[in-house]
DSSP file (Angstrom, degrees, kcal/mol; ACC not computed):
  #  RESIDUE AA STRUCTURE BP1 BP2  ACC     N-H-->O    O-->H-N    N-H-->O    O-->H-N    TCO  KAPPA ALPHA  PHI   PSI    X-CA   Y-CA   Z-CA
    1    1 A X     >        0   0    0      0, 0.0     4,-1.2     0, 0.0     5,-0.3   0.000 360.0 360.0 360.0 -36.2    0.0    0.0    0.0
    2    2 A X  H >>  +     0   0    0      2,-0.2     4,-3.6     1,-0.2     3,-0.6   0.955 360.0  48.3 -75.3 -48.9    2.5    1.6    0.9
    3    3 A X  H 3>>S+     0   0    0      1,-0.2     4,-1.1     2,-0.2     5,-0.8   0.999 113.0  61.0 -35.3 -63.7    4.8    1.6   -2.5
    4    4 A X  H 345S+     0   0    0      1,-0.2     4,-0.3     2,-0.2    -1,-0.2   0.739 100.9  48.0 -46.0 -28.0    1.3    2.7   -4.2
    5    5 A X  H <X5S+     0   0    0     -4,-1.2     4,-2.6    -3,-0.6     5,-0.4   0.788 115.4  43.0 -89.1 -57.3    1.0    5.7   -2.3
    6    6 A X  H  <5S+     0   0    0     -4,-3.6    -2,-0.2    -5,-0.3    -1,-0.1   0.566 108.2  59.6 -81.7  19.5    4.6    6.8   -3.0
    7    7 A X  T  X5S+     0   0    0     -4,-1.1     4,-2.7    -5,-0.2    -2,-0.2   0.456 113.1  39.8-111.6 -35.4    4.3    5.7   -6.7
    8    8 A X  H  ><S+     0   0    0     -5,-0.8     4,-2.1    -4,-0.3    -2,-0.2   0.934 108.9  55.4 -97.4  -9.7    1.3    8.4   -7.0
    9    9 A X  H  X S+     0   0    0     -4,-2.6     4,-4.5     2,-0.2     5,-0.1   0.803 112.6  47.9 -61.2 -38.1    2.9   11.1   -4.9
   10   10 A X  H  > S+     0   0    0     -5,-0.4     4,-2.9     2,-0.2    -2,-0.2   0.959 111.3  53.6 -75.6 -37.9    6.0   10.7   -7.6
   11   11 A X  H  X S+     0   0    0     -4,-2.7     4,-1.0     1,-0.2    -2,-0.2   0.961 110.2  42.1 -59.6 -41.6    3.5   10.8  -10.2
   12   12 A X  H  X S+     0   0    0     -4,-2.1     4,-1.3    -5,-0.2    -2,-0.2   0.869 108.1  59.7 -72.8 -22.5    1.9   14.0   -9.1
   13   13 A X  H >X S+     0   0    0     -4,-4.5     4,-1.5     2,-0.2     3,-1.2   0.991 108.1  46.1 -67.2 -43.7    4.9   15.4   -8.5
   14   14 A X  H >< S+     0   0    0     -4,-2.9     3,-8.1     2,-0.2    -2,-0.2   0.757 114.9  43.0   8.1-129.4    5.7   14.9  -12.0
   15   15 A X  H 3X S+     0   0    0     -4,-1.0     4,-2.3     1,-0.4    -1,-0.2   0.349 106.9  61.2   6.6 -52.5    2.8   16.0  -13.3
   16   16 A X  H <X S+     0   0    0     -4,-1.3     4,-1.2    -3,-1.2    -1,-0.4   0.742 111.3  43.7-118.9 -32.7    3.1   18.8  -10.8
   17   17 A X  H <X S+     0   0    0     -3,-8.1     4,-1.8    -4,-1.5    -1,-0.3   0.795 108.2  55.1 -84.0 -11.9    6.6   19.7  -12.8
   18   18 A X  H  > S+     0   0    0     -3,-0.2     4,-1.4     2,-0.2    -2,-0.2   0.974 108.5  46.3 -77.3 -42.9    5.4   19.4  -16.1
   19   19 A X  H >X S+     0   0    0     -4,-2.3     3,-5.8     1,-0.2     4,-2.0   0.889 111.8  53.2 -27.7 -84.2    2.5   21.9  -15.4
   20   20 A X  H 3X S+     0   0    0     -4,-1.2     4,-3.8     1,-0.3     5,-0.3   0.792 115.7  44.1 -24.2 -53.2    5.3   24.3  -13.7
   21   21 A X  H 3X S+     0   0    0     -4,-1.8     4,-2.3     1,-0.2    -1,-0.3   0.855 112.3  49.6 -68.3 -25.5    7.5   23.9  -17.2
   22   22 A X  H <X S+     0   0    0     -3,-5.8     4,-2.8    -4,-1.4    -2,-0.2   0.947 110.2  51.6 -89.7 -43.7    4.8   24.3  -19.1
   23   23 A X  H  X S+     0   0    0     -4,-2.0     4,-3.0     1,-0.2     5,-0.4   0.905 105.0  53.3 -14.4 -72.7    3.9   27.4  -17.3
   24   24 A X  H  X S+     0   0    0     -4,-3.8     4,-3.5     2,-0.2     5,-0.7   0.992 108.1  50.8 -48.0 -55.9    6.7   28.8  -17.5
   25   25 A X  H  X S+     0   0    0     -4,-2.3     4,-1.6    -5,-0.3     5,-0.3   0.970 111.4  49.8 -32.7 -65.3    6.6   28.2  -21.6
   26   26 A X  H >X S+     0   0    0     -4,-2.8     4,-3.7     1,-0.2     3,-0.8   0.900 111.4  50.8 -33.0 -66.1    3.3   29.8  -21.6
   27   27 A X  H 3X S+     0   0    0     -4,-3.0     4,-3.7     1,-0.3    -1,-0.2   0.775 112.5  46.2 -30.9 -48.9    5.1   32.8  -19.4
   28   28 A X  H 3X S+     0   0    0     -4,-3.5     4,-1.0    -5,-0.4    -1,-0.3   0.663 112.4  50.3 -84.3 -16.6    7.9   33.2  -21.8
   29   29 A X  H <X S+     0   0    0     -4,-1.6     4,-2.6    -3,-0.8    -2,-0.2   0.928 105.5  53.5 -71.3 -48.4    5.7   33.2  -24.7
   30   30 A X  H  X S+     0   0    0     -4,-3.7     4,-2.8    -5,-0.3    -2,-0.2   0.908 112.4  45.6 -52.4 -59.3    3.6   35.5  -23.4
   31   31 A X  H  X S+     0   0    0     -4,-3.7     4,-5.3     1,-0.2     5,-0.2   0.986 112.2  52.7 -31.4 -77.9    6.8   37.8  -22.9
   32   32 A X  H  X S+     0   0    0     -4,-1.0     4,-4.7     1,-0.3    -2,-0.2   0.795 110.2  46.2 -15.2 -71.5    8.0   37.1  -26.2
   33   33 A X  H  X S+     0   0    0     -4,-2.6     4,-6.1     1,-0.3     5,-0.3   0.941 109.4  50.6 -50.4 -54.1    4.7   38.1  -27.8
   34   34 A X  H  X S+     0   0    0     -4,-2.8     4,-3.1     1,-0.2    -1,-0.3   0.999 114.7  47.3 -60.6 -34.1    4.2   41.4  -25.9
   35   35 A X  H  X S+     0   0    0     -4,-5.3     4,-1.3     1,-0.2    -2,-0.2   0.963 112.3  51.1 -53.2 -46.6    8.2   42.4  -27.1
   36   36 A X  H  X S+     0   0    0     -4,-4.7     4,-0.7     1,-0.2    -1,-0.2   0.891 113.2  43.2 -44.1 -44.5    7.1   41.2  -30.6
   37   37 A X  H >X S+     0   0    0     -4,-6.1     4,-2.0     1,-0.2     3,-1.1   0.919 113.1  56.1 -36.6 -54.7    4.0   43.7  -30.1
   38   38 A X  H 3< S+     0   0    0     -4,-3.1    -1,-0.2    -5,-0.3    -2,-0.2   0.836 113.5  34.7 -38.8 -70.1    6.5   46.1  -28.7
   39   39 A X  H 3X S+     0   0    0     -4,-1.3     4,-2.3     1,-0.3    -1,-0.3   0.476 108.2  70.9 -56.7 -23.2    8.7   46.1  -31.8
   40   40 A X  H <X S+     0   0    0     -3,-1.1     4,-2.2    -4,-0.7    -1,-0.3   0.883 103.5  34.8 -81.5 -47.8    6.0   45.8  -33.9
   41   41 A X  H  X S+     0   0    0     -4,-2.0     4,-1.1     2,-0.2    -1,-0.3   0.419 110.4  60.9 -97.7  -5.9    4.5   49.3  -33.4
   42   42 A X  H  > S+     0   0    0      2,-0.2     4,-1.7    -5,-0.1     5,-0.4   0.868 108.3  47.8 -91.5 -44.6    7.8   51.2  -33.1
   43   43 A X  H  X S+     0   0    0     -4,-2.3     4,-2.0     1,-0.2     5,-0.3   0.845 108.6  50.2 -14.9 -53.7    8.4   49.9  -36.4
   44   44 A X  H >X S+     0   0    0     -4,-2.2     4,-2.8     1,-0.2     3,-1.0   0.995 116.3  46.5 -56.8 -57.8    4.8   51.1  -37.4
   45   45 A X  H 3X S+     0   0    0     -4,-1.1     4,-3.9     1,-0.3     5,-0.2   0.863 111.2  47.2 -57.5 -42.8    5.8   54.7  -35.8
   46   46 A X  H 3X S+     0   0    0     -4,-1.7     4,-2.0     1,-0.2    -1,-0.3   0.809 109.7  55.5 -88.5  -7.2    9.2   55.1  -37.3
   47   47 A X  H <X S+     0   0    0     -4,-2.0     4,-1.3    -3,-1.0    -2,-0.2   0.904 112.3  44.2 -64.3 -42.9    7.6   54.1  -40.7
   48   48 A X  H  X S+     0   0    0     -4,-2.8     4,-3.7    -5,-0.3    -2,-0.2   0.922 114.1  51.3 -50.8 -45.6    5.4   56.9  -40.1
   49   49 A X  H  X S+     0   0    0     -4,-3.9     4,-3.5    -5,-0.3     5,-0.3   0.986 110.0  49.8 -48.7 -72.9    8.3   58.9  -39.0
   50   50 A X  H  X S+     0   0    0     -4,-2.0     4,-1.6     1,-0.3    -1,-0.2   0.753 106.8  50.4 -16.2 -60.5    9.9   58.2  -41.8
   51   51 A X  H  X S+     0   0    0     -4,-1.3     4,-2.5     2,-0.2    -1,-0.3   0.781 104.4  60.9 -76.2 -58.2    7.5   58.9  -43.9
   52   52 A X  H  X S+     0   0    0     -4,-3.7     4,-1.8     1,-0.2    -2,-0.2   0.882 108.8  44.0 -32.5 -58.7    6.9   62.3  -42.2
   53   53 A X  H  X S+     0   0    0     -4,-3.5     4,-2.7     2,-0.2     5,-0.2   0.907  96.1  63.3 -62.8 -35.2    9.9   63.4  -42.9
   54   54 A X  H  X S+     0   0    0     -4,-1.6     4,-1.9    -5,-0.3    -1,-0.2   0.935 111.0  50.7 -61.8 -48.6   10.3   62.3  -46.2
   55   55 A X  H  X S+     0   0    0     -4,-2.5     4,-0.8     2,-0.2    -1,-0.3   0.749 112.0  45.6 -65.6 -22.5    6.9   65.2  -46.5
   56   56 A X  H  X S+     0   0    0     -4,-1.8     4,-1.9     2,-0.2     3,-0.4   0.960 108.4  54.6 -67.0 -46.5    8.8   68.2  -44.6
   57   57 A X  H  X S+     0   0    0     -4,-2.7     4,-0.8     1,-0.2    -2,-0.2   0.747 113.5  39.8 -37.3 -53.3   11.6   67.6  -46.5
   58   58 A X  H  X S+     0   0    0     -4,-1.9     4,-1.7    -5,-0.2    -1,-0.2   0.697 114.9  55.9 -78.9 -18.6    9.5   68.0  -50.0
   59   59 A X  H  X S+     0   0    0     -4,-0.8     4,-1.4    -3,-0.4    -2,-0.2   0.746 107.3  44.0 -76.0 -31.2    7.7   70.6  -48.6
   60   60 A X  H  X S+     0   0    0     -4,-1.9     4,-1.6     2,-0.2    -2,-0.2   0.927 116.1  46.4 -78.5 -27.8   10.5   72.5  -47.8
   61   61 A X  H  X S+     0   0    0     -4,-0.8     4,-3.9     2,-0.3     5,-0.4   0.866 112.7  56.0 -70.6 -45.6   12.4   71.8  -51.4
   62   62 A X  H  X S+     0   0    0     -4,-1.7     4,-1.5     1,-0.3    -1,-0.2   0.910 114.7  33.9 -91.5 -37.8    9.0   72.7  -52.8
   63   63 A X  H  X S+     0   0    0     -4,-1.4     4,-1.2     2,-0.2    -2,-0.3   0.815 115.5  56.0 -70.6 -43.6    8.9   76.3  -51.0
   64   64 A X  H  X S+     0   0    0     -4,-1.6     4,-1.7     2,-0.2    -2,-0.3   0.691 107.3  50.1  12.3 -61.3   12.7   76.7  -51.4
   65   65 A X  H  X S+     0   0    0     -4,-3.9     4,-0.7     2,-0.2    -2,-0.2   0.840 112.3  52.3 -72.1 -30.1   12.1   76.1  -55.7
   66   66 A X  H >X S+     0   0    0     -4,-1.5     3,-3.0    -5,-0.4     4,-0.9   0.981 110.0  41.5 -55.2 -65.8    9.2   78.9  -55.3
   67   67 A X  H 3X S+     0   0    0     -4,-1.2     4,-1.6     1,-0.3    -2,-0.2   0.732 119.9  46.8 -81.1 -31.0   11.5   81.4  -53.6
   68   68 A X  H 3X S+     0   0    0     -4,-1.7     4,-0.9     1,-0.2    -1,-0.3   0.663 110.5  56.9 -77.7 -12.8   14.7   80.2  -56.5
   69   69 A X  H << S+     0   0    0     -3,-3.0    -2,-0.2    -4,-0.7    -1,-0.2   0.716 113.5  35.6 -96.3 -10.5   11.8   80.6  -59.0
   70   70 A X  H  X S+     0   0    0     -4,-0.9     4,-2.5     2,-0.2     5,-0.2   0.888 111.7  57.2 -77.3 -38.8   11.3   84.5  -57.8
   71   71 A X  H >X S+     0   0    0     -4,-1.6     3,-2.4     2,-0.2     4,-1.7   0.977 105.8  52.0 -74.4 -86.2   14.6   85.2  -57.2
   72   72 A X  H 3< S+     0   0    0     -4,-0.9    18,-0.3     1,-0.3    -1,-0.2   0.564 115.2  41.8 -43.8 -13.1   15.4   84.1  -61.3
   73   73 A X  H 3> S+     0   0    0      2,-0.1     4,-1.0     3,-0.1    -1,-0.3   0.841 112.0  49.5-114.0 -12.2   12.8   86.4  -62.7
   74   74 A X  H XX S+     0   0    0     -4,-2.5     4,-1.4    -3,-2.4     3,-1.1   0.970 116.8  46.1 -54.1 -58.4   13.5   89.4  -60.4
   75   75 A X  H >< S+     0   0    0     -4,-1.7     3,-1.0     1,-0.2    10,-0.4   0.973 112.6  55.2 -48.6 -48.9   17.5   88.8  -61.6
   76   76 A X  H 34 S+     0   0    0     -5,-0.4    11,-0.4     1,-0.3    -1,-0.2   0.840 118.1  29.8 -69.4 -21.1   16.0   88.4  -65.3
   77   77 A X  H << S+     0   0    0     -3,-1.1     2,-0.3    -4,-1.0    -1,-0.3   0.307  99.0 117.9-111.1  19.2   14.3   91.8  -65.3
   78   78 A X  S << S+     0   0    0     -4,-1.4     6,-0.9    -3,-1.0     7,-0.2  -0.931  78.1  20.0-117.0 155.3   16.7   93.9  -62.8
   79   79 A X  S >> S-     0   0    0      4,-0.3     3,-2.8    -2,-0.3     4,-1.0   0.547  86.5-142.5 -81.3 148.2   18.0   96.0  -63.6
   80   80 A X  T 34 S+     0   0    0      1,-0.3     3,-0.2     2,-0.2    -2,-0.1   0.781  95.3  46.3 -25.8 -43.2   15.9   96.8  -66.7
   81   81 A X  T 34 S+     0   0    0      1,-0.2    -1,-0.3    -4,-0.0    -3,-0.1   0.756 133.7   7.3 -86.9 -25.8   18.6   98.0  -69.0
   82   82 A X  T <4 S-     0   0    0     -3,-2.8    -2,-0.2    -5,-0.1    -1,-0.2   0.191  78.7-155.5-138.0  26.6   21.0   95.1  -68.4
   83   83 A X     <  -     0   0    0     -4,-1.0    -4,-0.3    -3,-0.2    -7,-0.1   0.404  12.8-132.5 -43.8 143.3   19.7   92.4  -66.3
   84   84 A X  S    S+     0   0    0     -6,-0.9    -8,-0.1    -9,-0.3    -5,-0.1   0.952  89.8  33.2 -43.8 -69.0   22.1   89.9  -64.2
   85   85 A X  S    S-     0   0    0    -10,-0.4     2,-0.3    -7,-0.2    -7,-0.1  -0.343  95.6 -97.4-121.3 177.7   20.7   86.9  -65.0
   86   86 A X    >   -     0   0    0      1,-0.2     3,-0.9    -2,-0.1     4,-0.4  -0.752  28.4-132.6 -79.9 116.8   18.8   85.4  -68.8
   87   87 A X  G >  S+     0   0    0    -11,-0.4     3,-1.1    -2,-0.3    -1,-0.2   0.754 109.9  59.2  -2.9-106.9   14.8   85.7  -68.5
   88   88 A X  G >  S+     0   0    0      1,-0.4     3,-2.7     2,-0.2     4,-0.2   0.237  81.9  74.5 -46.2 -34.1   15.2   82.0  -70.0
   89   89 A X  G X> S+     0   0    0     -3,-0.9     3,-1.1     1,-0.3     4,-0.5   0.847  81.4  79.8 -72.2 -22.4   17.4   80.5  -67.0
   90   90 A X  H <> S+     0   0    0     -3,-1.1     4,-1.7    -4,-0.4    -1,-0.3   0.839  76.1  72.0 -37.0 -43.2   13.9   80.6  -65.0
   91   91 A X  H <> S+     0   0    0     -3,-2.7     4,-4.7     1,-0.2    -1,-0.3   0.772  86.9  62.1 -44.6 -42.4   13.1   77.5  -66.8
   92   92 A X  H <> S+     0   0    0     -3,-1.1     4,-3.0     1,-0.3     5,-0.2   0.928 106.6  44.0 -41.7 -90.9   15.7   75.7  -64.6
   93   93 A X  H  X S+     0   0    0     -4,-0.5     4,-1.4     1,-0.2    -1,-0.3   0.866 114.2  49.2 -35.5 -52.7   13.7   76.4  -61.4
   94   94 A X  H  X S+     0   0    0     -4,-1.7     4,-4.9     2,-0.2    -2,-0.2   0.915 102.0  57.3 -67.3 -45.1   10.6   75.6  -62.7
   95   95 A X  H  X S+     0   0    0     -4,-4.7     4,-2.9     2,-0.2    -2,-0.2   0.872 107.5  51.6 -50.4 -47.0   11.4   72.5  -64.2
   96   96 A X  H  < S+     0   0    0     -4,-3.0    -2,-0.2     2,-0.2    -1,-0.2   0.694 105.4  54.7   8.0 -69.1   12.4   71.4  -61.0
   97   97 A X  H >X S+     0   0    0     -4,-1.4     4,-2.8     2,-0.2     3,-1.3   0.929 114.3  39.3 -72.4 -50.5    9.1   72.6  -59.6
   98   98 A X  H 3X S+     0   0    0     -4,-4.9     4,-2.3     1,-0.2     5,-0.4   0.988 120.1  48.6 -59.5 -59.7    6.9   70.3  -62.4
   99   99 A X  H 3X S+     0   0    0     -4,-2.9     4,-1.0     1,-0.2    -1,-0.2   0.713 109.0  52.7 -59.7  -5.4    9.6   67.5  -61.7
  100  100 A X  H <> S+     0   0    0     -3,-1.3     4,-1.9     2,-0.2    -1,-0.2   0.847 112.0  45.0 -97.0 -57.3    9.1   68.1  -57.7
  101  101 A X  H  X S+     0   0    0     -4,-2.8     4,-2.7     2,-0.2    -2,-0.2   0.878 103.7  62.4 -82.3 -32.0    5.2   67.6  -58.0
  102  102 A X  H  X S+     0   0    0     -4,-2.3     4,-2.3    -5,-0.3     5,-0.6   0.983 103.1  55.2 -37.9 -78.6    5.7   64.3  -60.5
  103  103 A X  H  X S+     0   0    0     -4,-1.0     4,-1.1    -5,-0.4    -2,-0.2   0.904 108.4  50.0 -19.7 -48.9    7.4   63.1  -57.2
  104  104 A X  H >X S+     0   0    0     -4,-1.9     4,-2.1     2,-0.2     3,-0.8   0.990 106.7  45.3 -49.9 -67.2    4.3   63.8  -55.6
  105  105 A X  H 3X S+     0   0    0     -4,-2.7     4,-1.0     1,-0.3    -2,-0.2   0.868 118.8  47.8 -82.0 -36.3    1.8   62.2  -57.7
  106  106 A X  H 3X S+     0   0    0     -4,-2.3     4,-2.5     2,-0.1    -1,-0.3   0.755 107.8  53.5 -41.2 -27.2    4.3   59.1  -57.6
  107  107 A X  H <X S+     0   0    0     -4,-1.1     4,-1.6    -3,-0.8    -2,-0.2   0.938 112.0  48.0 -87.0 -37.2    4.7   59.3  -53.7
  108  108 A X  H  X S+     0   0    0     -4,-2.1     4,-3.2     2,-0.2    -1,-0.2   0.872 111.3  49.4 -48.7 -49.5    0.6   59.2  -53.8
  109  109 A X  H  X S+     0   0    0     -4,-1.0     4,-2.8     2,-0.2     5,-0.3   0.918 108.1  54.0 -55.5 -44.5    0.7   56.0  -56.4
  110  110 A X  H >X S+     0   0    0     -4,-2.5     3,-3.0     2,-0.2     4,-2.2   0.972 110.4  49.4 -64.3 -51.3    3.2   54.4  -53.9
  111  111 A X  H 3X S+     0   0    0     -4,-1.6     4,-1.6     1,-0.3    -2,-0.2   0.650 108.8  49.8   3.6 -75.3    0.5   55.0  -51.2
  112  112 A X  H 3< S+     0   0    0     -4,-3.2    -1,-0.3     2,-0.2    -2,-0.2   0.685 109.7  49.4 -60.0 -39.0   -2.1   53.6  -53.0
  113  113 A X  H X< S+     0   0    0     -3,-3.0     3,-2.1    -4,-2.8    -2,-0.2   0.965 112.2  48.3 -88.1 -52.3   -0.1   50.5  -53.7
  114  114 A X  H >< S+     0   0    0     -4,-2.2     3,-1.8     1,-0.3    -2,-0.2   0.754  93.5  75.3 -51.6 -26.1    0.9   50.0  -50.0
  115  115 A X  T 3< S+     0   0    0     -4,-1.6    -1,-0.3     1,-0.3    -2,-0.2   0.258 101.0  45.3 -53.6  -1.2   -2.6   50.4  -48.8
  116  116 A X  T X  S+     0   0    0     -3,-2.1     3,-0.7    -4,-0.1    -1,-0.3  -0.212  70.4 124.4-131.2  41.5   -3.0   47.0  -50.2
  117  117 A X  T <   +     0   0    0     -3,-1.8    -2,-0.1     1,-0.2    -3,-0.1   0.358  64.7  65.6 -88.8  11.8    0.0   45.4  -48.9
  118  118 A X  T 3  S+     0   0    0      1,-0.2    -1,-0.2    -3,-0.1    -2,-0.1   0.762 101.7  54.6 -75.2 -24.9   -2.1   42.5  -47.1
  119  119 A X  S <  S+     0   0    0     -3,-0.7     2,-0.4     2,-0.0    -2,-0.2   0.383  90.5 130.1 -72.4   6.2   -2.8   41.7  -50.3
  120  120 A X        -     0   0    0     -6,-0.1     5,-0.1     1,-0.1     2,-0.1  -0.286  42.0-147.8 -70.3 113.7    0.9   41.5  -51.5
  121  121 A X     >  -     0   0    0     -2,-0.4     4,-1.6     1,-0.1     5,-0.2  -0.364  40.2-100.7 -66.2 159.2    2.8   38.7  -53.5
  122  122 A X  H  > S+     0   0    0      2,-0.2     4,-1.0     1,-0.2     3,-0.4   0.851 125.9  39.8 -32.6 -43.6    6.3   38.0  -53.0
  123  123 A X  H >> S+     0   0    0      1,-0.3     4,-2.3     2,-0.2     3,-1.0   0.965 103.9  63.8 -67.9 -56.3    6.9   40.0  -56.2
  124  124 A X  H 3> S+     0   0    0      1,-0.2     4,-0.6     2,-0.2    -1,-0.3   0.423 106.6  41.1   7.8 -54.8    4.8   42.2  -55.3
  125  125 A X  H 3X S+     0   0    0     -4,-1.6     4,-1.7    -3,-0.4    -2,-0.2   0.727 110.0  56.9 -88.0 -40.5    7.1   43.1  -52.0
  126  126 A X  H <X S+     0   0    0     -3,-1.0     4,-1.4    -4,-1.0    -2,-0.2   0.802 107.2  54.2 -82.2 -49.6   10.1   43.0  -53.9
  127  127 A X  H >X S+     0   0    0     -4,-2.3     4,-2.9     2,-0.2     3,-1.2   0.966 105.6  52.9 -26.5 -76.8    8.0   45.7  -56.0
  128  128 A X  H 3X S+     0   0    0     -4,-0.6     4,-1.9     1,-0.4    -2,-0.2   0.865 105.6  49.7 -38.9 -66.7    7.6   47.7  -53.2
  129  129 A X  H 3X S+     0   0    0     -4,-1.7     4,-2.2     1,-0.3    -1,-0.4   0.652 102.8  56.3 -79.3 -25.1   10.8   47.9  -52.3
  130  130 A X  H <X S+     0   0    0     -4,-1.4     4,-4.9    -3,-1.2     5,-0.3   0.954 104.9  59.9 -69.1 -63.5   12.4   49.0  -55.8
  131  131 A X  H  X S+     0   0    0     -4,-2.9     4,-2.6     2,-0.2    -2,-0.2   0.870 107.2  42.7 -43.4 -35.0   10.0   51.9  -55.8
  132  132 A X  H  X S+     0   0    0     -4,-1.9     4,-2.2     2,-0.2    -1,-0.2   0.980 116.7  45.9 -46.5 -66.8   11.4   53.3  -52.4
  133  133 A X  H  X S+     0   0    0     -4,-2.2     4,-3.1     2,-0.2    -2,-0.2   0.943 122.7  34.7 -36.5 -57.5   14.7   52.8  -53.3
  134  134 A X  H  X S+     0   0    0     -4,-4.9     4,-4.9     1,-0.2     5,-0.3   0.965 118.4  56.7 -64.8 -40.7   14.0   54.5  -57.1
  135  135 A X  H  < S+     0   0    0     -4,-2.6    -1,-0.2    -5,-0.3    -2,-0.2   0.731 109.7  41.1 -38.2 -46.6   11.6   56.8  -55.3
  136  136 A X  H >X S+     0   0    0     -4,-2.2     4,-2.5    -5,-0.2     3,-1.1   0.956 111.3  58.2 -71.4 -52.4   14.6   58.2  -52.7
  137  137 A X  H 3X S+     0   0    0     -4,-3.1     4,-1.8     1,-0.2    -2,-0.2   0.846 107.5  47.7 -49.9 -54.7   17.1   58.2  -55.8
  138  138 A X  H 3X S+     0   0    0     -4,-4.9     4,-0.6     2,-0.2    -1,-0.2   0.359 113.6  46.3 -76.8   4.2   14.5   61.0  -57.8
  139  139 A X  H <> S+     0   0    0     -3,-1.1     4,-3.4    -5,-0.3     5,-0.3   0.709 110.8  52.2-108.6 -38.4   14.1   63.2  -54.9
  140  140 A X  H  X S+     0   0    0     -4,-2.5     4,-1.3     1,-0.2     3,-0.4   0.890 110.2  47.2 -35.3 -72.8   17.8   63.2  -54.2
  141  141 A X  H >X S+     0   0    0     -4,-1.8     3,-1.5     2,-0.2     4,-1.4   0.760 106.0  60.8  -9.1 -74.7   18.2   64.1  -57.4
  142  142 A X  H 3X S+     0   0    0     -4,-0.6     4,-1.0     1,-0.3     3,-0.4   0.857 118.5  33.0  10.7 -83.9   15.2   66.8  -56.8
  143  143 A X  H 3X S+     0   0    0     -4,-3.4     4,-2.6    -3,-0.4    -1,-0.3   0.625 105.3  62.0 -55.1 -31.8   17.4   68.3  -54.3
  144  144 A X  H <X S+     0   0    0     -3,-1.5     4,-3.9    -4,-1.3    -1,-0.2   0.918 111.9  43.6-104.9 -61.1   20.4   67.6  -55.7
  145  145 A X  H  X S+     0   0    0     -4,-1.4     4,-4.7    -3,-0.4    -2,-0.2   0.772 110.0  55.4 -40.5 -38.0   18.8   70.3  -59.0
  146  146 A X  H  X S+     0   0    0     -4,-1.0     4,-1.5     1,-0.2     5,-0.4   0.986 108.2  43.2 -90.6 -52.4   17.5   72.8  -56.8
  147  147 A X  H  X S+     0   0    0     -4,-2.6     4,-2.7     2,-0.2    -1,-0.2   0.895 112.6  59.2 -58.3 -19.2   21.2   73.5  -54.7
  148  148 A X  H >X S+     0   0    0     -4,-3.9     4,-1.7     1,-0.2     3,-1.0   0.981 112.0  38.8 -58.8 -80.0   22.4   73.3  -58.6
  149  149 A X  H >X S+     0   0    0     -4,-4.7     3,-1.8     2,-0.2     4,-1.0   0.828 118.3  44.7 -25.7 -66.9   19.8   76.5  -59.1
  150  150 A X  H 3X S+     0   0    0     -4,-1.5     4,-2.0     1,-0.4    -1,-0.2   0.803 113.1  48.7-102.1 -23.1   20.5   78.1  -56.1
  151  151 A X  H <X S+     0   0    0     -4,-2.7     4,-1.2    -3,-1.0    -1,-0.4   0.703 115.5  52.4 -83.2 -10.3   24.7   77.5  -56.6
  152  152 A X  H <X S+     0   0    0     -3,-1.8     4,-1.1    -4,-1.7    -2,-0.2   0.871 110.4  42.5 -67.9 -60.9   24.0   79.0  -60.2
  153  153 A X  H  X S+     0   0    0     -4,-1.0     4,-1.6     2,-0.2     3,-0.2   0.937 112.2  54.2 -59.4 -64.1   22.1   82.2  -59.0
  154  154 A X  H >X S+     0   0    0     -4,-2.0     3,-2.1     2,-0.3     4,-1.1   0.791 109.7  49.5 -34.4 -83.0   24.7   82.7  -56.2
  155  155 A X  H 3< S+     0   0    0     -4,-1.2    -1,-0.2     1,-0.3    -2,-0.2   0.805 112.7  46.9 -45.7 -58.0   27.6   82.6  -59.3
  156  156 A X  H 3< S+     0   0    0     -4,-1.1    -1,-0.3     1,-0.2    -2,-0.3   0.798 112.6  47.8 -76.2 -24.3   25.8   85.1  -61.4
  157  157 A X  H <<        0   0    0     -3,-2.1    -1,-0.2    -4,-1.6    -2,-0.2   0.870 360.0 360.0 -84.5 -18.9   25.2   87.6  -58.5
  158  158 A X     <        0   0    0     -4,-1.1    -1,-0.2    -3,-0.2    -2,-0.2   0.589 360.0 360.0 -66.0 360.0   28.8   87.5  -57.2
């Protein structure tokens, strides 16, 4: 009777450690999960972030090509008799400005396609990601035009 009695006390203690292990699993899962959460949503934020910036940044370029597009027709008609700079070099700036708002109406498109990124194939993502890239490349560029303007104006007024 007695053997029987310490043969089910060893089983429940068993038992009584596999619970405890699995507990713990559970415990650690549980961790696990909320960190995944964690990570999950500063991701989301600095994509937002990101993303933010990426619009001050063109907004400032885009206000910044106005003020180079003023600057190049006051310098093309002042002074009247001689002017600093060619009417014509305005184009410069302005082209810029149309190629600045292209950027735009792409940066909308990409929107629109990521707004359906549960729906995304492999290629699909692979997609995605060439458009950032090219996306980053044409505003550098962007930028890249407008200090060209602005180092241009700056030459002709010294």
């Amino acid at each position: 009777m007695e053997d029987k009695n310490l043969k089910i006390l060893e089983e429940i203690n068993q038992s009584l450690k596999e619970i405890n292990i699995r507990q713990k699993i559970d415990e650690e899962f549980l961790e696990t999960n909320k960190i995944i959460e964690k990570v999950d949503r500063r991701v989301e934020h600095s994509t937002n972030q990101i993303q933010n910036s990426f619009d001050r940044i063109h907004d400032k370029v885009f206000n910044f090509n106005n003020i180079l597009i003023g600057a190049f027709m006051v310098l093309g008609t002042f002074p009247s008799e001689l002017p600093i700079i060619n009417l014509w070099t305005v184009c410069f700036p302005i082209a810029n400005l149309i190629f600045l708002i292209c950027l735009e109406i792409r940066q909308m498109g990409i929107h629109r396609f990521t707004a359906h990124e549960k729906e995304w194939t492999v290629i699909e993502r692979e997609n995605y990601g060439k458009k950032v890239n090219s996306q980053n490349l044409l505003s550098l560029l962007s930028f890249g035009l407008s200090f060209g303007c602005l180092i241009y104006l700056i030459i002709k007024i010294i």
